[in-house]
C-alpha positions as CSV (number, residue, x, y, z in Angstrom):
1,X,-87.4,-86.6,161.0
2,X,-84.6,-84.1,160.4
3,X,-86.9,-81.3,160.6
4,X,-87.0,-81.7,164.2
5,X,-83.6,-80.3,164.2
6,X,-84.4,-77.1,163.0
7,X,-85.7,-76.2,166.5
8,X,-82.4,-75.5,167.6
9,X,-81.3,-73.1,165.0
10,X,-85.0,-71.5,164.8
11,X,-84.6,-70.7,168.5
12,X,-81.5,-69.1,168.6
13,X,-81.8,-67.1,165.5
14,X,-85.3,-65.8,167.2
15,X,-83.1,-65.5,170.8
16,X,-80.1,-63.7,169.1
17,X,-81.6,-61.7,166.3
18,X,-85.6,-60.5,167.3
19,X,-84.3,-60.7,171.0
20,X,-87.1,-62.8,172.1
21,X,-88.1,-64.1,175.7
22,X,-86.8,-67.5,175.9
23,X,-90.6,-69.0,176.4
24,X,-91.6,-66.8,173.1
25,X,-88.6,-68.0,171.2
26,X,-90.0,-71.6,171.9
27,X,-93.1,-71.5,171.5
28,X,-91.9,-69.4,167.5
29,X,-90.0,-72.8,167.4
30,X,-92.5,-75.1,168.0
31,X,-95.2,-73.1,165.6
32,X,-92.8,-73.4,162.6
33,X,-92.4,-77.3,163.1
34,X,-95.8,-77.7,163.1
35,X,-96.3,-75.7,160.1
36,X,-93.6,-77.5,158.3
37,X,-95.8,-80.2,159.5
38,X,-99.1,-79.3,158.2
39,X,-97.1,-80.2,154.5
40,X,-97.4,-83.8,155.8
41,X,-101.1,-83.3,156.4
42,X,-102.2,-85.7,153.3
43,X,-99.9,-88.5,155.5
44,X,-101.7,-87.9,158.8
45,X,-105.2,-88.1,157.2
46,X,-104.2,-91.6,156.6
47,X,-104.7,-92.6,159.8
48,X,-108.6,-92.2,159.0
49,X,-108.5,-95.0,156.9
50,X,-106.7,-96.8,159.2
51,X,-109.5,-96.7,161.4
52,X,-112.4,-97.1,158.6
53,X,-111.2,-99.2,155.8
54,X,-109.6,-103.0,156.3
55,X,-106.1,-102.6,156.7
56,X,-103.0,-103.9,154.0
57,X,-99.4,-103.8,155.4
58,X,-99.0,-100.6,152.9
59,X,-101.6,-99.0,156.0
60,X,-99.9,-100.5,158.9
61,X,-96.8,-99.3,157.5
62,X,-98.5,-95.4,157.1
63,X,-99.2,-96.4,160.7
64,X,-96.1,-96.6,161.9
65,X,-94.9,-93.4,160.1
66,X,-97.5,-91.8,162.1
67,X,-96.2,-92.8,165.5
68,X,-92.6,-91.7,164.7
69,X,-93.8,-88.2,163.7
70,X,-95.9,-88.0,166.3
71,X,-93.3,-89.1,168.8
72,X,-91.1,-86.9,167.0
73,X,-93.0,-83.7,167.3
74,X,-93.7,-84.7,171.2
75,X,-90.0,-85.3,171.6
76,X,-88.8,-82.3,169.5
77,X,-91.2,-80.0,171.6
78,X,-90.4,-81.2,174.7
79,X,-86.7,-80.5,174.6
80,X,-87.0,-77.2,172.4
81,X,-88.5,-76.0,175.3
82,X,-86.1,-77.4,177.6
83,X,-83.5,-75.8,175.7
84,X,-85.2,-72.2,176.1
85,X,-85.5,-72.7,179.5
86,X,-81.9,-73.8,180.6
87,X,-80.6,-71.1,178.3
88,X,-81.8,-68.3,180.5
89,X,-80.0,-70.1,183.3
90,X,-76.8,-71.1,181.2
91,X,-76.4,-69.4,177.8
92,X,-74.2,-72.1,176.9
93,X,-76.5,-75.1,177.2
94,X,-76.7,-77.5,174.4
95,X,-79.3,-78.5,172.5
96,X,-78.8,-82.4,172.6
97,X,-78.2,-82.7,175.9
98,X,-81.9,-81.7,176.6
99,X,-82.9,-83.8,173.5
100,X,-81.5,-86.4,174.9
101,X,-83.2,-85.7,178.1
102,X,-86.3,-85.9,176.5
103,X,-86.3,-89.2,174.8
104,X,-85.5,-90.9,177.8
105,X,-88.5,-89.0,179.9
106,X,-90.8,-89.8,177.0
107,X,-89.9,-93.7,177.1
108,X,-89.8,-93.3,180.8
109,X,-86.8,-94.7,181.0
110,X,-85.0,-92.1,183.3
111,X,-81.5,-92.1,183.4
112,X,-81.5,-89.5,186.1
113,X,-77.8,-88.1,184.7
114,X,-79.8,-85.5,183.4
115,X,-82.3,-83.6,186.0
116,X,-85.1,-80.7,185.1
117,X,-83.5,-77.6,187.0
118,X,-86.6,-75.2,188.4
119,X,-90.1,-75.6,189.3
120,X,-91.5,-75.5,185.8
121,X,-89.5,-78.3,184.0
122,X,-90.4,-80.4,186.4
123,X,-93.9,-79.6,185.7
124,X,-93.3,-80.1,181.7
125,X,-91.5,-83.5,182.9
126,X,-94.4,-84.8,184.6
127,X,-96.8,-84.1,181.5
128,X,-94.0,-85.7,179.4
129,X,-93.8,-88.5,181.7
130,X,-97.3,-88.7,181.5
131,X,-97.8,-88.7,177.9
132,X,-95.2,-91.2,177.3
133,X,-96.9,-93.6,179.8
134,X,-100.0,-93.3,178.4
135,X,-98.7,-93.4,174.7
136,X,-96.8,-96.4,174.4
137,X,-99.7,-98.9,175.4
138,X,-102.4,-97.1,173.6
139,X,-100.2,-97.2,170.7
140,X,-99.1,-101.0,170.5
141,X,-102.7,-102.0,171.4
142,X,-104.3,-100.2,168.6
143,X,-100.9,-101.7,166.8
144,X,-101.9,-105.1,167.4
145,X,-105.8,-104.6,167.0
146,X,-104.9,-104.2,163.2
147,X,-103.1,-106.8,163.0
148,X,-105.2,-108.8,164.2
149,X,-108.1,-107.0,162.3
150,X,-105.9,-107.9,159.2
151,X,-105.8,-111.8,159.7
152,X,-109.1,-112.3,160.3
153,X,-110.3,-111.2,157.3
């Protein structure tokens, strides 16, 4: 999970040093995570045999290591490019306070101490909103179908 945080210092060393847009710096940020990701490509073709074989705990725990790295890539995507985009309105933004923000959108949760600032945030809110909604059901249903899937047998 600590990858994740390397968004933040990709992004300004590609804002500070190549003098990228912010949108380009972001989207640099987000390619290298999911490069570093592709390493963990043996993990996520686990989720294959979740599907095909009968399931142990070992595979529901593979399972669950799934969902936080995908959540985590959501997440960390999400609020690296919340963080480009309040940084061309306030250089000094921070980093956490939009990966904060985007934790709460992603659960829905919705503090509202933190608000998207222009047109297009609130755009990427809504899909984040969106994708959390949608997630978190399909997730702890296929969760559960394995469990159950598991006892029967």
């Amino acid at each position: 999970m600590s990858m994740f945080f390397l968004a933040v210092p990709m992004s300004d060393l590609l804002l500070n040093l190549l003098h990228l847009s912010h949108l380009a710096a972001a989207l640099a940020s987000i390619s290298v995570i999911l490069v570093i990701s592709a390493f963990f490509y043996h993990k996520v073709l686990l989720i294959d045999r979740i599907f095909i074989k009968i399931l142990s705990i070992r595979c529901l725990k593979e399972f669950i290591f799934l969902v936080g790295l995908l959540y985590g890539i959501i997440i960390t995507a999400f609020a690296t490019f919340y963080y480009c985009i309040d940084r061309f309105y306030q250089p000094a933004s921070s980093y956490l306070k939009w990966f904060y923000f985007s934790v709460i959108t992603v659960t829905t949760v919705g503090y509202g101490d933190v608000t998207p600032i222009n047109g297009l945030m609130k755009l990427l809110v809504s899909l984040e909103c969106f994708i959390g909604y949608i997630s978190i059901p399909v997730i702890f249903t296929i969760g559960l179908m394995l469990i159950v899937n598991e006892n029967k047998i």
